[in-house]
N, CA, C, O and CB atoms as a CASP TS submission, in Angstrom:
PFRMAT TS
TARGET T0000
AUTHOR 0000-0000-0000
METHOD Language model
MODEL 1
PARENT N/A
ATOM      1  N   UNK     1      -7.083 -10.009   7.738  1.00  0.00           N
ATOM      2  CA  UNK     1      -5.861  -9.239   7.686  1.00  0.00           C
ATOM      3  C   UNK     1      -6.109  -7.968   6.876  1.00  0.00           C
ATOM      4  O   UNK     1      -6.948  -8.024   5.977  1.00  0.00           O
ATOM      5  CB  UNK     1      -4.708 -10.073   7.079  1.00  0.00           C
ATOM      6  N   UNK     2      -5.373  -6.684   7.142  1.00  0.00           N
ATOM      7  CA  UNK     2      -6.045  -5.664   7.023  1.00  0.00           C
ATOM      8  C   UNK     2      -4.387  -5.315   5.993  1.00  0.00           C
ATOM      9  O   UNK     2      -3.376  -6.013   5.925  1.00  0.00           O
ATOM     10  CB  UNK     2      -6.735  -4.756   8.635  1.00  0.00           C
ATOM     11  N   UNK     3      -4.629  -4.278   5.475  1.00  0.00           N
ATOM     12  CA  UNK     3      -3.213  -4.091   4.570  1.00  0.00           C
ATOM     13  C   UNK     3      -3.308  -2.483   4.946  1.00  0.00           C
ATOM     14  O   UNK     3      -4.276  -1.787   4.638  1.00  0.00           O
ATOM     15  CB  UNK     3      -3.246  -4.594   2.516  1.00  0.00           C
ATOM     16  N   UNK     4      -2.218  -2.036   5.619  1.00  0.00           N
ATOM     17  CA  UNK     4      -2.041  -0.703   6.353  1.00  0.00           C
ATOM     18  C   UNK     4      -1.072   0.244   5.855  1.00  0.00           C
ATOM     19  O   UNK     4      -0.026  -0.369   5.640  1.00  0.00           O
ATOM     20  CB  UNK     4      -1.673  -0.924   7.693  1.00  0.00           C
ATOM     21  N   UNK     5      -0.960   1.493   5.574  1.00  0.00           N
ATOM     22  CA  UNK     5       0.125   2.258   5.418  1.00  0.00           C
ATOM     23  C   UNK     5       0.889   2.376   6.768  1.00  0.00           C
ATOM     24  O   UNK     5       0.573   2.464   7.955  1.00  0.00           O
ATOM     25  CB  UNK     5      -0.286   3.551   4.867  1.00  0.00           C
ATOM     26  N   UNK     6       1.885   2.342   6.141  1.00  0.00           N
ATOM     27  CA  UNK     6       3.441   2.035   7.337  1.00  0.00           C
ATOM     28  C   UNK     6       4.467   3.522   7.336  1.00  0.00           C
ATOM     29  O   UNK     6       5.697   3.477   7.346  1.00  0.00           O
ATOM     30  CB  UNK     6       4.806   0.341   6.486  1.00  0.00           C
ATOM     31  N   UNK     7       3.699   4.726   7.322  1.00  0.00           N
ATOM     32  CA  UNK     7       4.964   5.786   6.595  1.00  0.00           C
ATOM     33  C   UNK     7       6.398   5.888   7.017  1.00  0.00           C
ATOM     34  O   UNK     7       7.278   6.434   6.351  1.00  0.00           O
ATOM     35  CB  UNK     7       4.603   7.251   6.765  1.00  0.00           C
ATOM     36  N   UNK     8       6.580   5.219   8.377  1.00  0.00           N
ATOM     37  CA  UNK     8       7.662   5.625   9.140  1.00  0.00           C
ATOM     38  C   UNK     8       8.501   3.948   9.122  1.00  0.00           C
ATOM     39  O   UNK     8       9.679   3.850   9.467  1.00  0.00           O
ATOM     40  CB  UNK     8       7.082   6.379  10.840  1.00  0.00           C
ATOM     41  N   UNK     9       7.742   2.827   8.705  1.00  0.00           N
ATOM     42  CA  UNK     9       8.494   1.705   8.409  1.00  0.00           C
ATOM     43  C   UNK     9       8.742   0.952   9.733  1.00  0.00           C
ATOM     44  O   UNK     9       9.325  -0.117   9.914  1.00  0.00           O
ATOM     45  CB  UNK     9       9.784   2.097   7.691  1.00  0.00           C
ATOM     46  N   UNK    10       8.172   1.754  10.579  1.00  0.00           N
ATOM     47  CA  UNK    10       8.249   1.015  12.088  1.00  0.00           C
ATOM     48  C   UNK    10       7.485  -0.108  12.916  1.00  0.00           C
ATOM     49  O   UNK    10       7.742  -0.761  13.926  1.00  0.00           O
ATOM     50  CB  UNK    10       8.076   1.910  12.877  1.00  0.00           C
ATOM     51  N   UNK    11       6.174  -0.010  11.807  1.00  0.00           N
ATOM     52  CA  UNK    11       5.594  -1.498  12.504  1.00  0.00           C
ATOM     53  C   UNK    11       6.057  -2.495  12.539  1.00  0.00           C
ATOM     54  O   UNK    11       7.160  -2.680  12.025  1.00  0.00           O
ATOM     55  CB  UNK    11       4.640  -2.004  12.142  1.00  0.00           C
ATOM     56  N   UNK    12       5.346  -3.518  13.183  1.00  0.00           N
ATOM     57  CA  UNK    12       5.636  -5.112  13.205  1.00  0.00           C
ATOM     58  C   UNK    12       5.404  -5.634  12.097  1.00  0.00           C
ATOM     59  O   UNK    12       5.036  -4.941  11.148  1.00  0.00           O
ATOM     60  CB  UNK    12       4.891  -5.920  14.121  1.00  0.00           C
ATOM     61  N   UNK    13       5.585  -7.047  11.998  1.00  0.00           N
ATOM     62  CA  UNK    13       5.015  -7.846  10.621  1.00  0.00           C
ATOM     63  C   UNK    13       5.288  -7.681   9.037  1.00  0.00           C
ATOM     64  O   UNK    13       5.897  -6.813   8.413  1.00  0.00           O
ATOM     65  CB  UNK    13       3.674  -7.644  10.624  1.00  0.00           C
ATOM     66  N   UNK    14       4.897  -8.348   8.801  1.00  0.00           N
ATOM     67  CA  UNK    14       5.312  -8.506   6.960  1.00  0.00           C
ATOM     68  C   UNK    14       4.929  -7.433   6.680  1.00  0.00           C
ATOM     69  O   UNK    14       3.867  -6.986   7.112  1.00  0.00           O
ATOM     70  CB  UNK    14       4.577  -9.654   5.840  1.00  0.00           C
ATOM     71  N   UNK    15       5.937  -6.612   5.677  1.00  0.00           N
ATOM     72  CA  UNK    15       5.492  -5.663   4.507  1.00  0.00           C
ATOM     73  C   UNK    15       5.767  -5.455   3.450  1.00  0.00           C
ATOM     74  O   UNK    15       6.670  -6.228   3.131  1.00  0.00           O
ATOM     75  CB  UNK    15       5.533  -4.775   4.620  1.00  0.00           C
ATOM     76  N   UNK    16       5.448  -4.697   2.514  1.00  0.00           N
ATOM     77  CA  UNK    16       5.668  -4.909   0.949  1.00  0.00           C
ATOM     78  C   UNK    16       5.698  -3.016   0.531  1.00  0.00           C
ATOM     79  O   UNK    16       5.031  -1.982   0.578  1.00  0.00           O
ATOM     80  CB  UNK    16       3.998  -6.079   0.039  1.00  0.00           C
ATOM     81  N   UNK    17       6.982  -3.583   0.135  1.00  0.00           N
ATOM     82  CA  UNK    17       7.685  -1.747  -0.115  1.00  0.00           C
ATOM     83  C   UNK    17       6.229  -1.368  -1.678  1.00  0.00           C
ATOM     84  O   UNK    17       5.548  -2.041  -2.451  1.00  0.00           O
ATOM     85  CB  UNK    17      10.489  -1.762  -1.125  1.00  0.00           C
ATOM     86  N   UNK    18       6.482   0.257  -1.326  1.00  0.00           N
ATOM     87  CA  UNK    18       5.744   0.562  -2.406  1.00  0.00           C
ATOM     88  C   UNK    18       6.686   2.147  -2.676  1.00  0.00           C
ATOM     89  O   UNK    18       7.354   2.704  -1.805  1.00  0.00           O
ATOM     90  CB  UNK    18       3.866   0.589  -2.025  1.00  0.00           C
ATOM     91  N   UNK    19       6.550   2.506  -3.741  1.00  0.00           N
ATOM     92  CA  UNK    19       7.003   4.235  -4.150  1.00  0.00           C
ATOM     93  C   UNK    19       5.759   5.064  -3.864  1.00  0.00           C
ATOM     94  O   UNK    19       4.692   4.829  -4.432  1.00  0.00           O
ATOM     95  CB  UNK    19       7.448   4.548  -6.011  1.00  0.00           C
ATOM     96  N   UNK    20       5.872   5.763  -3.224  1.00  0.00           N
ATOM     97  CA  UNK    20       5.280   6.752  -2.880  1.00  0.00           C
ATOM     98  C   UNK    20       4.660   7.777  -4.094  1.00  0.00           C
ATOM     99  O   UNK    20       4.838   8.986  -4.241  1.00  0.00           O
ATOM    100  CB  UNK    20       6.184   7.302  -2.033  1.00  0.00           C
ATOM    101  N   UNK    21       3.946   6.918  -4.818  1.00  0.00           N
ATOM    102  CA  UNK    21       2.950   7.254  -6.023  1.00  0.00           C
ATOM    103  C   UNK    21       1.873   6.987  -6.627  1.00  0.00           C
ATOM    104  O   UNK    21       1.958   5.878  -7.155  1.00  0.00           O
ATOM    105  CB  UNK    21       3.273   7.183  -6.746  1.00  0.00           C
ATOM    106  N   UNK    22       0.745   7.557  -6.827  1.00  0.00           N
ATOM    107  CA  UNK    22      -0.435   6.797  -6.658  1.00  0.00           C
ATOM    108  C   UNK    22      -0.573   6.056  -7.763  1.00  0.00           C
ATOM    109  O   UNK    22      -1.347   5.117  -7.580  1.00  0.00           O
ATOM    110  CB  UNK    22      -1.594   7.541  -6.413  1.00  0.00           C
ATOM    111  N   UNK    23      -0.047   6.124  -9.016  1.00  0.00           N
ATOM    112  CA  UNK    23       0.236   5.170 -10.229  1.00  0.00           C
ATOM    113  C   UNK    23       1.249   3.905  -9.755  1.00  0.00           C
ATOM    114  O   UNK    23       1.707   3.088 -10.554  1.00  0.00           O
ATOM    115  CB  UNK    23       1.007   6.105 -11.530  1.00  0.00           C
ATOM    116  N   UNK    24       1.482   3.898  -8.464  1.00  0.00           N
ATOM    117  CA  UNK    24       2.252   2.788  -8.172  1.00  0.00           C
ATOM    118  C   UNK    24       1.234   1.869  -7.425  1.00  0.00           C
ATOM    119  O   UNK    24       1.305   0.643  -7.516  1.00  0.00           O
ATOM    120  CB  UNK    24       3.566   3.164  -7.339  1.00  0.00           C
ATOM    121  N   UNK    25       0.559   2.324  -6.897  1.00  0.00           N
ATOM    122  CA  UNK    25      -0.518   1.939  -5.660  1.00  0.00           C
ATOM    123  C   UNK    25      -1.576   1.369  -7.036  1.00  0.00           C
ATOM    124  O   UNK    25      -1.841   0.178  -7.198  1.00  0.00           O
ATOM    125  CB  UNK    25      -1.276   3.656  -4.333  1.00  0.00           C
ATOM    126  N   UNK    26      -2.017   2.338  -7.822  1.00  0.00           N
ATOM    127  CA  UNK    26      -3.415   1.310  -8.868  1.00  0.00           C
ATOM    128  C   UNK    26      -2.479   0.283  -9.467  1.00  0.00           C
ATOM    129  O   UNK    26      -3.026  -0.820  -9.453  1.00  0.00           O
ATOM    130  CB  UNK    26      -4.449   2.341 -10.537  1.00  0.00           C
ATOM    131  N   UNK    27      -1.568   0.257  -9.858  1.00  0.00           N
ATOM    132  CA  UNK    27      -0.569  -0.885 -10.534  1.00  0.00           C
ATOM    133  C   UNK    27      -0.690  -2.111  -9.757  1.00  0.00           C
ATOM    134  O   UNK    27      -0.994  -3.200 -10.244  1.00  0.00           O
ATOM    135  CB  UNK    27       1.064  -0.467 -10.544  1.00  0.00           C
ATOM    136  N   UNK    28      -0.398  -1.852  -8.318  1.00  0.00           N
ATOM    137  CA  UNK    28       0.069  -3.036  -7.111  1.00  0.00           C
ATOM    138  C   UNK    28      -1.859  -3.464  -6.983  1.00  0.00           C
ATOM    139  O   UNK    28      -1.992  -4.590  -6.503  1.00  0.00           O
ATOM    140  CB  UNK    28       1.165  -2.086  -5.049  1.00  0.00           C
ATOM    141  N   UNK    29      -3.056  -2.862  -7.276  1.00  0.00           N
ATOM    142  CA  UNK    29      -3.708  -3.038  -6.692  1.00  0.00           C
ATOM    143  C   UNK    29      -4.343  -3.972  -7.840  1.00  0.00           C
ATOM    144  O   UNK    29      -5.049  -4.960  -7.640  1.00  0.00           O
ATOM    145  CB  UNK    29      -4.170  -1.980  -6.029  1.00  0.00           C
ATOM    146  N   UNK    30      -3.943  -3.453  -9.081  1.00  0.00           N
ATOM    147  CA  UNK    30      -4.735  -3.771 -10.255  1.00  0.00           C
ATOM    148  C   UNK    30      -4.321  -5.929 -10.566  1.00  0.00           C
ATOM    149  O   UNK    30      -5.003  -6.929 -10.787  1.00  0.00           O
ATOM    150  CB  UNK    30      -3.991  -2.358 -11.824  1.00  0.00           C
ATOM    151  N   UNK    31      -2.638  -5.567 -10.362  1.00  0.00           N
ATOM    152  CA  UNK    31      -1.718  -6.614 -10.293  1.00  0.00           C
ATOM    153  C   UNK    31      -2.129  -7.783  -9.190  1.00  0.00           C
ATOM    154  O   UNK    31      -1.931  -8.980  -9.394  1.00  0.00           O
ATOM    155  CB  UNK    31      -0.347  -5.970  -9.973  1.00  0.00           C
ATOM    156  N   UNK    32      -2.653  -7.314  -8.150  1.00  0.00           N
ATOM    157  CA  UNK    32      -3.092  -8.282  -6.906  1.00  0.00           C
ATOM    158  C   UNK    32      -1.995  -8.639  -6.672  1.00  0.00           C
ATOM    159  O   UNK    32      -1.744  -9.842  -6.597  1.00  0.00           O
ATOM    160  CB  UNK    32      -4.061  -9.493  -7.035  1.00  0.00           C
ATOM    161  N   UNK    33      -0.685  -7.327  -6.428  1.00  0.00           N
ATOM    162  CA  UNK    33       0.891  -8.126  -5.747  1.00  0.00           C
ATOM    163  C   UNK    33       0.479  -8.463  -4.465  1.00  0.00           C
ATOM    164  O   UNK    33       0.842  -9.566  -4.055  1.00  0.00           O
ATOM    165  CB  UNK    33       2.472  -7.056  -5.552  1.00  0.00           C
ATOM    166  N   UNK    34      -0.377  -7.576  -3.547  1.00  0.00           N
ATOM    167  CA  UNK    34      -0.204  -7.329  -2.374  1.00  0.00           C
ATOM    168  C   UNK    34      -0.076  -8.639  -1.500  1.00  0.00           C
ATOM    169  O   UNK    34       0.514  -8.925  -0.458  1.00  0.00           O
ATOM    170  CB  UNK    34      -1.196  -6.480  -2.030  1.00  0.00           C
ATOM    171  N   UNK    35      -0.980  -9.380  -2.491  1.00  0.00           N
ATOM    172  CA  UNK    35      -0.865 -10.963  -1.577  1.00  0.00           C
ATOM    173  C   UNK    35       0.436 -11.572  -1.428  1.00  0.00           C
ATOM    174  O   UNK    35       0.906 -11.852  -0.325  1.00  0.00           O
ATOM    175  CB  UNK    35      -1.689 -12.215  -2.297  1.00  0.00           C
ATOM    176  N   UNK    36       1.156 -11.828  -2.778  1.00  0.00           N
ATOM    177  CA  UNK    36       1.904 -12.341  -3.420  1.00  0.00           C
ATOM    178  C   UNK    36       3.236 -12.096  -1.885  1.00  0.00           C
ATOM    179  O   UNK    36       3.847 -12.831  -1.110  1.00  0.00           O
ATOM    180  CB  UNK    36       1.976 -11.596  -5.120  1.00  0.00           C
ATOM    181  N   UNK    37       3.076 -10.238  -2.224  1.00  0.00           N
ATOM    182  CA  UNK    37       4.370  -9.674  -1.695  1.00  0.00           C
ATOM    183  C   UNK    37       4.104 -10.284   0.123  1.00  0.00           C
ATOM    184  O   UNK    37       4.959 -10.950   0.708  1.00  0.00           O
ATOM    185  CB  UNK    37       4.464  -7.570  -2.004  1.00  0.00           C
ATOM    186  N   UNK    38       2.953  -9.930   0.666  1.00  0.00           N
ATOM    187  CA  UNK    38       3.056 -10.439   2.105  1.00  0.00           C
ATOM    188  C   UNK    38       3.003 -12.130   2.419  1.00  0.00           C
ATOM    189  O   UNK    38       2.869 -12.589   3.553  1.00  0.00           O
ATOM    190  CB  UNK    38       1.819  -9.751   2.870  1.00  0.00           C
ATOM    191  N   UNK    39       3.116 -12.824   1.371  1.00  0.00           N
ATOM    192  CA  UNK    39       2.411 -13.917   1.325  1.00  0.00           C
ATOM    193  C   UNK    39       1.381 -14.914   1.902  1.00  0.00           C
ATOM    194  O   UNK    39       1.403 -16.029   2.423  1.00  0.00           O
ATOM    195  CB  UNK    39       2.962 -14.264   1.233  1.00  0.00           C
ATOM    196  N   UNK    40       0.487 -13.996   1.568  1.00  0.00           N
ATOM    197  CA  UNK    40      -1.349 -14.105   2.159  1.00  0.00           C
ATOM    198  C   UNK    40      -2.269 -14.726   1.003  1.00  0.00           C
ATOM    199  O   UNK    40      -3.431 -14.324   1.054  1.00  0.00           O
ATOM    200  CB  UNK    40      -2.182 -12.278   2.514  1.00  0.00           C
ATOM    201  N   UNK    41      -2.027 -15.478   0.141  1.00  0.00           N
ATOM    202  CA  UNK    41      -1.981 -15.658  -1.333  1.00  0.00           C
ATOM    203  C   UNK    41      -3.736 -15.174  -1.489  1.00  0.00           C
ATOM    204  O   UNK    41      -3.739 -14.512  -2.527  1.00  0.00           O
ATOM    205  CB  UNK    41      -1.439 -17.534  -1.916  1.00  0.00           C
ATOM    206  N   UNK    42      -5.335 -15.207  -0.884  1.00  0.00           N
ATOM    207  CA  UNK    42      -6.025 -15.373  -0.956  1.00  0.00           C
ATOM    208  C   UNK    42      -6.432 -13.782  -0.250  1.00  0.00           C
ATOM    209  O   UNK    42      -7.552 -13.283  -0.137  1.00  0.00           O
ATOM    210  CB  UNK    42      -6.195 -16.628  -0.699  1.00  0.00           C
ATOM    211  N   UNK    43      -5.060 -13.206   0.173  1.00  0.00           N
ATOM    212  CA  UNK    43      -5.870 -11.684   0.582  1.00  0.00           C
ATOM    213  C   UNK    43      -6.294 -10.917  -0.212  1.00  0.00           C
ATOM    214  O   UNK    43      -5.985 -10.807  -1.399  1.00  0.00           O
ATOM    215  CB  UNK    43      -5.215 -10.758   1.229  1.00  0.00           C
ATOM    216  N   UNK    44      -7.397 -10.046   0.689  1.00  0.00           N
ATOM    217  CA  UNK    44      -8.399  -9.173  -0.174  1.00  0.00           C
ATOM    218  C   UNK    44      -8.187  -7.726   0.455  1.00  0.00           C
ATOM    219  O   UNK    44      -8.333  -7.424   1.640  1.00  0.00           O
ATOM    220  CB  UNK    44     -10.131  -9.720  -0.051  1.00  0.00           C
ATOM    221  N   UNK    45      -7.813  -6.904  -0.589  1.00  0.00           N
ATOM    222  CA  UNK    45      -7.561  -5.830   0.043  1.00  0.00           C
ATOM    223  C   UNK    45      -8.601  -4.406  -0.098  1.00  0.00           C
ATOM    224  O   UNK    45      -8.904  -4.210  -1.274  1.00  0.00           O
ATOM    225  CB  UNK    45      -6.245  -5.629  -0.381  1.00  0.00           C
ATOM    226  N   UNK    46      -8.915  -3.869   0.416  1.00  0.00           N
ATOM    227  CA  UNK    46     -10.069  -2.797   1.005  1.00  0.00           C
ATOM    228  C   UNK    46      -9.488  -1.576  -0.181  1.00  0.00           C
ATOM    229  O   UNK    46      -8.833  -0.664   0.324  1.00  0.00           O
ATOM    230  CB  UNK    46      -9.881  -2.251   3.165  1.00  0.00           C
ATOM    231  N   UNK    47      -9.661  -1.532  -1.437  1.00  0.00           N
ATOM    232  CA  UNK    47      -8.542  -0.967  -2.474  1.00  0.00           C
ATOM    233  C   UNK    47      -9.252   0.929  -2.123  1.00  0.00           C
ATOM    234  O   UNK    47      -8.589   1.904  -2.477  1.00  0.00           O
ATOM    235  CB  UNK    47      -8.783  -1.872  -4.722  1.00  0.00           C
ATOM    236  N   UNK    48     -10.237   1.035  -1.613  1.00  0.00           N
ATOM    237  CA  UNK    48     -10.564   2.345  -1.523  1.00  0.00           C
ATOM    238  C   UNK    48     -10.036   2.674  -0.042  1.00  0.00           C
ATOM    239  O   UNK    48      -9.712   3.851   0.109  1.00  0.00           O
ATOM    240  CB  UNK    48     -12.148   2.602  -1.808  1.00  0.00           C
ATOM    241  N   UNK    49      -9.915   1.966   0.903  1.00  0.00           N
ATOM    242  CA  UNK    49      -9.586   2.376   2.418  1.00  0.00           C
ATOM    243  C   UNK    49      -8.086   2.452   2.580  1.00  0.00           C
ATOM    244  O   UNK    49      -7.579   2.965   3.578  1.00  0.00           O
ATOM    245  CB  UNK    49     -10.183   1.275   3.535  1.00  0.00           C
ATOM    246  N   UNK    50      -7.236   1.832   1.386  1.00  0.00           N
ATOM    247  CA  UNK    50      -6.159   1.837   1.232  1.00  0.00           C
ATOM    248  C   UNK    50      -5.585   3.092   0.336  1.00  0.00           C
ATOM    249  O   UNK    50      -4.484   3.627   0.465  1.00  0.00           O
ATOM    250  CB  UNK    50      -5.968   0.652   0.843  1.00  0.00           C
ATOM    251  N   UNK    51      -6.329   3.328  -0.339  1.00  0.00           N
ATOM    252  CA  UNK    51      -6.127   4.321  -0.918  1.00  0.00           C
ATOM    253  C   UNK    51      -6.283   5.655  -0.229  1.00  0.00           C
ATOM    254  O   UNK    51      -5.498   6.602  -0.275  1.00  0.00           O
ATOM    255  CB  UNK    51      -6.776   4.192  -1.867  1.00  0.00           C
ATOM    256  N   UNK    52      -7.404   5.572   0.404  1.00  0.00           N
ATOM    257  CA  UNK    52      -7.797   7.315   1.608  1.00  0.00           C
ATOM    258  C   UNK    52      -6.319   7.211   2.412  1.00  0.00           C
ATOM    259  O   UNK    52      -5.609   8.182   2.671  1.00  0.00           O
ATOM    260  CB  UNK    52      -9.709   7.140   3.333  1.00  0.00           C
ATOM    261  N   UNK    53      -6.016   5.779   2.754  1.00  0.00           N
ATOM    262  CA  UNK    53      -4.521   5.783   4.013  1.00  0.00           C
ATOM    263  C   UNK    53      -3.334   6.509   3.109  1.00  0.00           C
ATOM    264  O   UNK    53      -2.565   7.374   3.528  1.00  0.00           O
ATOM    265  CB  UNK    53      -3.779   3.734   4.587  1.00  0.00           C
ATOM    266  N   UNK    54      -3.359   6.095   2.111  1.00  0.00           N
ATOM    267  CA  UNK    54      -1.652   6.196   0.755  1.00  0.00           C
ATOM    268  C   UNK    54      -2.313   7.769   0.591  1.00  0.00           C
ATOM    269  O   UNK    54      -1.427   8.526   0.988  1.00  0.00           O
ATOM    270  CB  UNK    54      -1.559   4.719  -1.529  1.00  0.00           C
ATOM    271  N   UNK    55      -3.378   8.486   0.215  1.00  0.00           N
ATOM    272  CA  UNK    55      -3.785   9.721   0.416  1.00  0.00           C
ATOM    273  C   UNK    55      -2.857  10.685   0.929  1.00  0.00           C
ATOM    274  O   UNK    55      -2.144  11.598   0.514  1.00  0.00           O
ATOM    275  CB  UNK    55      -4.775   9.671   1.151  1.00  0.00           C
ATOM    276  N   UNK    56      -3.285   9.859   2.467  1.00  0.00           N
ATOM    277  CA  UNK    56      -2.968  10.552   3.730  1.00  0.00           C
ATOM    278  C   UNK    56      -1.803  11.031   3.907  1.00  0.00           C
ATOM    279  O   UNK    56      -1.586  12.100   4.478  1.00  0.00           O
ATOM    280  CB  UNK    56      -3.137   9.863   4.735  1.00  0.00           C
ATOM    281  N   UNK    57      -0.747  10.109   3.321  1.00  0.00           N
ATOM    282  CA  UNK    57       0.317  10.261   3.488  1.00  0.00           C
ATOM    283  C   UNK    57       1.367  10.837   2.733  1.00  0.00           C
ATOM    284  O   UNK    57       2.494  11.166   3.104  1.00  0.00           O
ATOM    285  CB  UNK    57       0.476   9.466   3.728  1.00  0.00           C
ATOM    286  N   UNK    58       0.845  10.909   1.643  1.00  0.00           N
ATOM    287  CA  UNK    58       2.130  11.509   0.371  1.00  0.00           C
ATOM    288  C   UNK    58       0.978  12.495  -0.500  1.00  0.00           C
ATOM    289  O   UNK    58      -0.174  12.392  -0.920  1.00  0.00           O
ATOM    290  CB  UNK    58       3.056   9.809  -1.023  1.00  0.00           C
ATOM    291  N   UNK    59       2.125  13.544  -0.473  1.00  0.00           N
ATOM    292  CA  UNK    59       1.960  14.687  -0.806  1.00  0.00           C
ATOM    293  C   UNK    59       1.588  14.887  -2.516  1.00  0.00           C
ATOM    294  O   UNK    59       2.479  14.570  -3.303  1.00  0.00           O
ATOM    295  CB  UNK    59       3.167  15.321  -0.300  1.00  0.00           C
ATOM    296  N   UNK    60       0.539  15.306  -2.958  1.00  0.00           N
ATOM    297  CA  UNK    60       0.504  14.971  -4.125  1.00  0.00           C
ATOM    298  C   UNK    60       0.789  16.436  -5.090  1.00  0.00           C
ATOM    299  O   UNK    60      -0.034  16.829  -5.917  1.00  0.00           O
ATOM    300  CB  UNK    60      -0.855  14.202  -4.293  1.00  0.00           C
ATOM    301  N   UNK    61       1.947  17.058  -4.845  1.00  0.00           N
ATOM    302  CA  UNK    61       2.609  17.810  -5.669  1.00  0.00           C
ATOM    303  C   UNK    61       3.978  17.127  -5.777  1.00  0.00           C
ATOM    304  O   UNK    61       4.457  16.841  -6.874  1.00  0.00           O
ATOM    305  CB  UNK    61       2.620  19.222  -5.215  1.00  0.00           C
ATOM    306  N   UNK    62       4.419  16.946  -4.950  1.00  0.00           N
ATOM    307  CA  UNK    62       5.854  16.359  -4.540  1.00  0.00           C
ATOM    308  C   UNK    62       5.793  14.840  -5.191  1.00  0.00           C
ATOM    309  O   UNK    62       6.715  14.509  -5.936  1.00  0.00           O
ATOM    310  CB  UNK    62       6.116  16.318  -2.664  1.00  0.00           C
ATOM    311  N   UNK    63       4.521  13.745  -4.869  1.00  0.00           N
ATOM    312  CA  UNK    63       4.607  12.882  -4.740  1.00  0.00           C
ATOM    313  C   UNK    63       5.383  11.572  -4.080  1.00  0.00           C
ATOM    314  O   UNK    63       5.822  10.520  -4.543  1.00  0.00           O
ATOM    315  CB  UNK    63       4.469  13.074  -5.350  1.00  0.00           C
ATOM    316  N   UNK    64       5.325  12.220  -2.661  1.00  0.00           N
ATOM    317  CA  UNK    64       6.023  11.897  -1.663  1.00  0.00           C
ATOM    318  C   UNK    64       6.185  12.714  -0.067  1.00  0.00           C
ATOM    319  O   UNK    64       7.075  13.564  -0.033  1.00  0.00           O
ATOM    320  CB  UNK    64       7.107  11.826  -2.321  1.00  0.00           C
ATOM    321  N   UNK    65       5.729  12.593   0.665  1.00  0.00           N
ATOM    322  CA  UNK    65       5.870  12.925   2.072  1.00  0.00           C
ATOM    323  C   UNK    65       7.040  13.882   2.394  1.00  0.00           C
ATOM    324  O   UNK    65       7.251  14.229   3.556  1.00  0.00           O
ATOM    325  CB  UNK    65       6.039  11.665   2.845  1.00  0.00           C
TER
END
């Protein structure tokens, strides 16, 4: 199981809200919610491929899209 940025909230399947901040993203990553929140208890998440995706998406003056 792969843990994906969702910007538009429109996919399928379990997800786990985040703020659109990258001090929110090392917190959730540092914390190991991500399992918790999708309840995958043993998932492993790709913390640099997740990070280039959360990048991608929010604007880092604004801190937010």
């Amino acid at each position: 199981m792969d843990v994906i940025v969702d910007p538009t909230s429109t996919m399928s399947g379990r997800g786990a809200w985040l703020h659109r901040n990258a001090d929110c993203l090392r917190l959730a990553l540092r914390r190991r919610a991500f399992g918790p929140a999708l309840k995958v208890p043993a998932l492993v998440v790709d913390a640099a491929a997740l990070g280039r995706q959360f990048e991608a998406v929010v604007d880092p003056e604004q801190g937010q899209t």
